[in-house]
C-alpha positions in Angstrom: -43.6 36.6 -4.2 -45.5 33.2 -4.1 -43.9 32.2 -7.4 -40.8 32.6 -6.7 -41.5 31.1 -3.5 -42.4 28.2 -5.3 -39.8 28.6 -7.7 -37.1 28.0 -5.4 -38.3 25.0 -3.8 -39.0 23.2 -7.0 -35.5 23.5 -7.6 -33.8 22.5 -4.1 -36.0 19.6 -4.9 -34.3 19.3 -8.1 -30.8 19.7 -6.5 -31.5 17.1 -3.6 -32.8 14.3 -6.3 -30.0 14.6 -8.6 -27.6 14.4 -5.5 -29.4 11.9 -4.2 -29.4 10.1 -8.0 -26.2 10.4 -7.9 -25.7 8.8 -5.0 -27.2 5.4 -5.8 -24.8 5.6 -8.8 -22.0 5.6 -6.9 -23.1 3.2 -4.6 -25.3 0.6 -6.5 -23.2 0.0 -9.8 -19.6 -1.3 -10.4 -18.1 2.0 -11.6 -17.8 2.4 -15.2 -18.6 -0.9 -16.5 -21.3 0.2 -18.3 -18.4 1.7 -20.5 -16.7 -1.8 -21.7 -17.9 -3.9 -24.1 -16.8 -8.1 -24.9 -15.7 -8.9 -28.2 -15.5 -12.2 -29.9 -13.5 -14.9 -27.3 -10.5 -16.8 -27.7 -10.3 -20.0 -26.6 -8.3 -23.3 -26.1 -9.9 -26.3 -24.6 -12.2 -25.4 -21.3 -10.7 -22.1 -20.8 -12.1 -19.0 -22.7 -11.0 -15.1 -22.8 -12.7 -12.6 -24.0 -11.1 -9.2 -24.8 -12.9 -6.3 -23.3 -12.9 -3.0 -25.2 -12.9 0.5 -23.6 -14.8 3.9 -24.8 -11.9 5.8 -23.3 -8.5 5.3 -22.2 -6.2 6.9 -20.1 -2.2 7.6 -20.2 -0.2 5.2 -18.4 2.7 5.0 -19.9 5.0 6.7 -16.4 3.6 3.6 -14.4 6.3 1.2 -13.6 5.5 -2.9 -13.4 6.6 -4.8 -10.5 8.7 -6.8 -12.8 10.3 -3.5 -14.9 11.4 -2.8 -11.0 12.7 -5.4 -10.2 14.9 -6.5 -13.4 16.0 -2.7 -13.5 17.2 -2.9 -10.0 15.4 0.2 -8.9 12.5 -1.6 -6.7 14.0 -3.7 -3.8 11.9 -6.2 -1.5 13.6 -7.7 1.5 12.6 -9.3 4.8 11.5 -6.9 7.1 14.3 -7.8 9.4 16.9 -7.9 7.3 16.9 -4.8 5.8 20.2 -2.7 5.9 19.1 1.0 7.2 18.1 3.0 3.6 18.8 6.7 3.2 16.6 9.3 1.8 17.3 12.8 1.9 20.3 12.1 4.0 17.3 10.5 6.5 18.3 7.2 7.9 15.2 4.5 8.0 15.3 1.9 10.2 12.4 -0.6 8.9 10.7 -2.1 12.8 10.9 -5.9 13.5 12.1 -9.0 12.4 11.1 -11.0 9.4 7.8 -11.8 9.5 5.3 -13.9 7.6 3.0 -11.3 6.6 5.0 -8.9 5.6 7.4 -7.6 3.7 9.6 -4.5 2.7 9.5 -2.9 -0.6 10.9 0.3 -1.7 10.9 2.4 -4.8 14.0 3.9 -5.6 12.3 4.8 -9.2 10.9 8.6 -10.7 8.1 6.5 -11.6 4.9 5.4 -9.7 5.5 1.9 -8.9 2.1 -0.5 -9.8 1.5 -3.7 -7.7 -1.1 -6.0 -8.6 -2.6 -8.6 -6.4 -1.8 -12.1 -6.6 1.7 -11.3 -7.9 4.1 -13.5 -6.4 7.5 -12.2 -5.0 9.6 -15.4 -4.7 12.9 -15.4 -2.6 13.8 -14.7 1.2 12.8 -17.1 3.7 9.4 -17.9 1.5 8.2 -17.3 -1.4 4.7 -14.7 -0.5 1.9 -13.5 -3.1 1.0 -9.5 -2.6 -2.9 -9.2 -1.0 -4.0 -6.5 -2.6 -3.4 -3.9 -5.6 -1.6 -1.0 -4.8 0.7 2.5 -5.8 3.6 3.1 -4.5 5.1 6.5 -5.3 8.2 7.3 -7.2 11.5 7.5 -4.2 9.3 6.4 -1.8 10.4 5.6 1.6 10.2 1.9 2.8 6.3 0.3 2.8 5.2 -2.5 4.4 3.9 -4.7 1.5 1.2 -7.2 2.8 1.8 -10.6 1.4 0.5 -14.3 2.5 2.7 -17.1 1.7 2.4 -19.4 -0.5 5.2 -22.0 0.4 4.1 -23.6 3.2 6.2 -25.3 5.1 9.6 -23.4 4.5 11.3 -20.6 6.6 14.9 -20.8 5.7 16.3 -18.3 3.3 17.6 -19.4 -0.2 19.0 -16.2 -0.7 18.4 -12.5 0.5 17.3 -11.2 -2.9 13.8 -11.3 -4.2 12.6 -12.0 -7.6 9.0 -11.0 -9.2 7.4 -14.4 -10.1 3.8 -15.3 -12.1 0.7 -13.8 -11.3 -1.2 -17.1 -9.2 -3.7 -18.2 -10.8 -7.6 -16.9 -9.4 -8.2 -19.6 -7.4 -5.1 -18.5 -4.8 -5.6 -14.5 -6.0 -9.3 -15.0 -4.5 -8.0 -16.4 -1.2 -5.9 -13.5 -0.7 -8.0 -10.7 -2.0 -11.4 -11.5 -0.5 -10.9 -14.2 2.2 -7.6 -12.6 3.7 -6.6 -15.8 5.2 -3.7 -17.7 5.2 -4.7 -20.8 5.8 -7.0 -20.1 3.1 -4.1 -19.2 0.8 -2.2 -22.3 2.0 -5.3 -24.5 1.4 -5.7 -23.5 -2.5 -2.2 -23.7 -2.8 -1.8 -27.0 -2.1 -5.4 -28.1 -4.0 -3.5 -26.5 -6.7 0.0 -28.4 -7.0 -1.9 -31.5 -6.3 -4.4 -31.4 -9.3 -1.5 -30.1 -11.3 0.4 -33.2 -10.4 -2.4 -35.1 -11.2 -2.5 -33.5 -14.8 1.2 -34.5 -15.2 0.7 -38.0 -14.6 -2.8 -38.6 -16.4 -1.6 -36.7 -19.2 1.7 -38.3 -19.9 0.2 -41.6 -19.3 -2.3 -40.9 -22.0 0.2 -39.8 -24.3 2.1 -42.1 -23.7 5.0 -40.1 -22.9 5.5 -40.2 -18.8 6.5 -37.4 -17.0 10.2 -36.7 -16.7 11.5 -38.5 -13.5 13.4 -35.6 -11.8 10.3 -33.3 -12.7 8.2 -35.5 -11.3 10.4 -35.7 -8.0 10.0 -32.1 -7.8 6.2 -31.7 -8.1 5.8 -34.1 -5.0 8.4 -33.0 -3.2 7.9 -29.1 -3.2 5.9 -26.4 -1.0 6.4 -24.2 -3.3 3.6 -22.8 -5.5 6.0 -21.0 -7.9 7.7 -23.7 -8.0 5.0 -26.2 -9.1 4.0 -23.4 -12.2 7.6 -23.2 -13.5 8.0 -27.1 -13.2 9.1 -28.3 -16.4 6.3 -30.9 -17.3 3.6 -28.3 -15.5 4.4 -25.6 -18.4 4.4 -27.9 -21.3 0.4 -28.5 -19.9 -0.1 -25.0 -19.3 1.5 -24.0 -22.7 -1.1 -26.7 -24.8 -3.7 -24.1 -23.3 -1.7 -20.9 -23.8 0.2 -21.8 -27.1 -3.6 -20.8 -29.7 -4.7 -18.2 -26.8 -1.3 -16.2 -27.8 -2.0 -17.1 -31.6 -5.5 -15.9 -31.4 -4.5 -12.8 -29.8 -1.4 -11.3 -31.8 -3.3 -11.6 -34.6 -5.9 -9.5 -33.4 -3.4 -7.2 -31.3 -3.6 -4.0 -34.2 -7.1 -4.2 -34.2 -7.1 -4.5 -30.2 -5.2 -1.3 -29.7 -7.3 0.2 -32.4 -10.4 -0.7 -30.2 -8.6 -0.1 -27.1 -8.7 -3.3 -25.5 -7.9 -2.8 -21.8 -8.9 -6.1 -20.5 -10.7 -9.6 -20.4 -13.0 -11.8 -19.0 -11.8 -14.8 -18.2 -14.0 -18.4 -18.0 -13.3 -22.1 -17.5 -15.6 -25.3 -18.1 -18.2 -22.7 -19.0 -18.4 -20.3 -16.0 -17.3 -16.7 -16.2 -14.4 -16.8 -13.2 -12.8 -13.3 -13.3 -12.2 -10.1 -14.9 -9.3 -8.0 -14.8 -9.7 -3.9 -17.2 -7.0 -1.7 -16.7 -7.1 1.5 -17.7 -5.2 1.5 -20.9 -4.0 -1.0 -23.8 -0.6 -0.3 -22.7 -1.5 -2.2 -19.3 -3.2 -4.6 -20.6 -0.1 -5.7 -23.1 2.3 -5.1 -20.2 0.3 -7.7 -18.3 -0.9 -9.7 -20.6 2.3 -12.2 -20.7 1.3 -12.6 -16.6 -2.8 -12.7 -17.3 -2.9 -15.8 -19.5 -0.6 -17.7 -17.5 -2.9 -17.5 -14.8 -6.0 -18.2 -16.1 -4.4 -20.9 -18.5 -3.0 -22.6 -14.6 -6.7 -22.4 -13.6 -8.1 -23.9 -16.5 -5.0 -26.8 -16.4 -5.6 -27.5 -12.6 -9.8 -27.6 -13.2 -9.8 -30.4 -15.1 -11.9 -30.7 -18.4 -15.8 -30.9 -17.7 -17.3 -28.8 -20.5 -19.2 -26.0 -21.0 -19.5 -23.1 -23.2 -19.9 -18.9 -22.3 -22.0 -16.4 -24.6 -20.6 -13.0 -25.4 -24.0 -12.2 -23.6 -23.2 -13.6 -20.6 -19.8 -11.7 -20.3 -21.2 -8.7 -21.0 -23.6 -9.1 -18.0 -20.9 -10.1 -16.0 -19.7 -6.8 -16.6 -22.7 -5.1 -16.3 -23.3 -6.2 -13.0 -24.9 -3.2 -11.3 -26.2 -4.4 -7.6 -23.1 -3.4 -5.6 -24.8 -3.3 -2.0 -21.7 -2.6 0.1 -17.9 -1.1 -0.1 -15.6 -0.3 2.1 -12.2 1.6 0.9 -8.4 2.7 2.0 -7.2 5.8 0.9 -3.1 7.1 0.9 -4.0 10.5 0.4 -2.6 11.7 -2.7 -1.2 8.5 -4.3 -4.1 5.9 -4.3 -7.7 4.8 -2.9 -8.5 1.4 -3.0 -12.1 0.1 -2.7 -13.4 -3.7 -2.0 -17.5 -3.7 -3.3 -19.2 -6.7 -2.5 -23.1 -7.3 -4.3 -24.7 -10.6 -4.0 -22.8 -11.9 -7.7 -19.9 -10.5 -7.4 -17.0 -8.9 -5.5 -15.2 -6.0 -7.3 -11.7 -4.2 -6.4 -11.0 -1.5 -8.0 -7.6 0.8 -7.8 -7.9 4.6 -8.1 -4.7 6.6 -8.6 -4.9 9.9 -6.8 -1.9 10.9 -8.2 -1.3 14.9 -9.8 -2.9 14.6 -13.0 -3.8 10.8 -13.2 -7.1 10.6 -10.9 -8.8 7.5 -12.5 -9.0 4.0 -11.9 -5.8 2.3 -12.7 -7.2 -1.2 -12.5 -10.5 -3.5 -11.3 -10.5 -6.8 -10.9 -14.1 -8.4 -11.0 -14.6 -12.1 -9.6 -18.3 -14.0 -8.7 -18.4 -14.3 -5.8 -18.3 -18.2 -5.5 -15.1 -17.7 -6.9 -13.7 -17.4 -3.5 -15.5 -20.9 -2.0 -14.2 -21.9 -5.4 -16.7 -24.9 -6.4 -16.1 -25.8 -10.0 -19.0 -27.2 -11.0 -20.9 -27.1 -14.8 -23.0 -24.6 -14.3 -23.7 -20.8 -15.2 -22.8 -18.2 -12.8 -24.5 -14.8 -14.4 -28.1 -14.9 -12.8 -30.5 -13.5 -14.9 
């Protein structure tokens, strides 16, 4: 009787340690990263990438882009005000309020889950906005408030009543939104940014002796816009010098990536590891990839050329970061949970699909957390 007394307590003991193991798992450690590993990086001037390979991958080939929906017609974004009444199921939606800063409407007339990243910008309406946070929105959903900031300051007149889907802002402005949440914030790193890239213009045409074009010029001083500024004419040919071998480097290694299922990168300037973005397949990665290196190439352009150098080492403990001290999540039941975890090197958001069939983190986006004061300075970031 004793023994099995004895017995059974032994193995409640068991139990509650391996729960409660399992608990600082969960809340200690960026989920999964111990799963990814950095290969060899790619670089062009101050900015480096290195592709990060999966042990698994998942299926996420029914996910539709923001750009997909929008150039197929079946995603619409309007001003919250202006939006005619939309029917679903022969029920009439009436979206509430006029158009507001913060907000927009999006629908998804698609069969297919609708993925939103954050920091990709929806230009149009009364001002162009970047989206705060990741996101799924079902297939034939009903209207959703999509929460943007805006980043073209100083306009509230509409240009037309379509939207477009525009770049992906470079980390600098997707920190602002993701982690501060503030648009004056957003504002303030938006107009850093199409200042030092007019500076570039200038410097660099000077030293080539080949000014900048007049009109493009014009157009970089004259603008709020921060979409704008990246698809000015002489701020792409500066952005494409950094992009141009990055995009040589990586189609020729694009077989062997799928083959070692690359699903994302690490992404450093002037020597310190900035941001991560892993999805949860190559086929994401690819999809996004044209949107990725643009941004990161902007940052890189707009940080000026100081120096410095990054180990594979030193990605791969950027990955491995493991002392997640704090998280707090939203969760659509059903479609998506979405968690903010904030340790004292980094902050990580990671989107979970709760979808039928496809519960697993769709994508995570990794930056170090003096990414959001965002003081480029020499100096390493991965403590040790």
């Amino acid at each position: 009787m004793r023994s099995a007394r004895l017995f059974l307590t032994l193995s409640l003991v068991a139990l509650l340690l391996s729960v409660a193991g399992s608990f600082r798992v969960r809340a200690g450690q960026v989920p999964g990263n111990d799963e990814y590993r950095v290969l060899t990086p790619l670089v062009s001037g101050n900015l480096t990438i290195f592709p990060v390979v999966a042990r698994d991958q998942h299926s996420t080939s029914s996910f539709l882009t923001l750009d997909e929906g929008i150039r197929s017609g079946e995603v619409v974004v309007t001003e919250s005000g202006n939006i005619q009444p939309l029917i679903r199921g022969h029920r009439p939606i009436r979206p509430r309020g006029d158009a507001q800063v913060n907000t927009l409407l999006l629908v998804n007339n698609s069969k297919r889950p609708l993925l939103l990243l954050a920091g990709e910008i929806v230009t149009g309406g009364k001002q162009d906005r970047v989206i705060a946070k990741d996101r799924i929105v079902p297939a034939e959903s009903d209207p959703i408030d999509l929460g943007v900031f805006c980043v073209e300051p100083g306009r509230w007149v509409a240009h037309s009543d379509n939207f477009g889907a525009g770049a992906l802002a470079q980390p600098k402005v997707r920190a602002q939104a993701m982690a501060n949440k503030n648009q004056q914030e957003v504002w303030a790193s938006v107009r850093d940014s199409q200042s030092k890239a007019t500076e570039t213009v200038e410097v660099q045409g000077a030293a080539a002796g080949v000014p900048a074009a007049p009109r493009a010029l014009a157009e970089l001083h004259s603008t709020t816009s921060y979409a704008q500024v990246m698809n000015n004419s002489e701020v792409k040919k500066q952005t494409d010098k950094i992009i141009e071998p990055i995009q040589r480097g990586y189609q020729s290694l694009i077989h062997e990536l799928r083959t070692k299922n690359a699903v994302g990168v690490v992404a450093a300037v002037n020597g310190q590891i900035l941001w991560a973005d892993i999805f949860a397949s190559p086929d994401l990665l690819e999809r996004y990839w044209p949107k990725l290196v643009r941004s990161y190439a902007a940052e890189a352009m707009t940080a000026g050329n100081r120096g410095g150098k990054v180990t594979e080492s030193e990605a791969q403990a950027f990955l491995n970061q493991k002392n997640i001290m704090h998280e707090t999540a939203e969760t659509e039941p059903g479609v998506f949970r979405h968690a903010e975890m904030t340790g004292t090197d980094v902050k990580v958001f990671e989107l979970t699909s709760l979808l039928p069939k496809m519960n697993f983190a769709v994508h995570t986006a990794i930056m170090h957390d003096e990414t959001v004061a965002w003081k480029i300075e020499p100096r390493p970031l991965v403590r040790r």
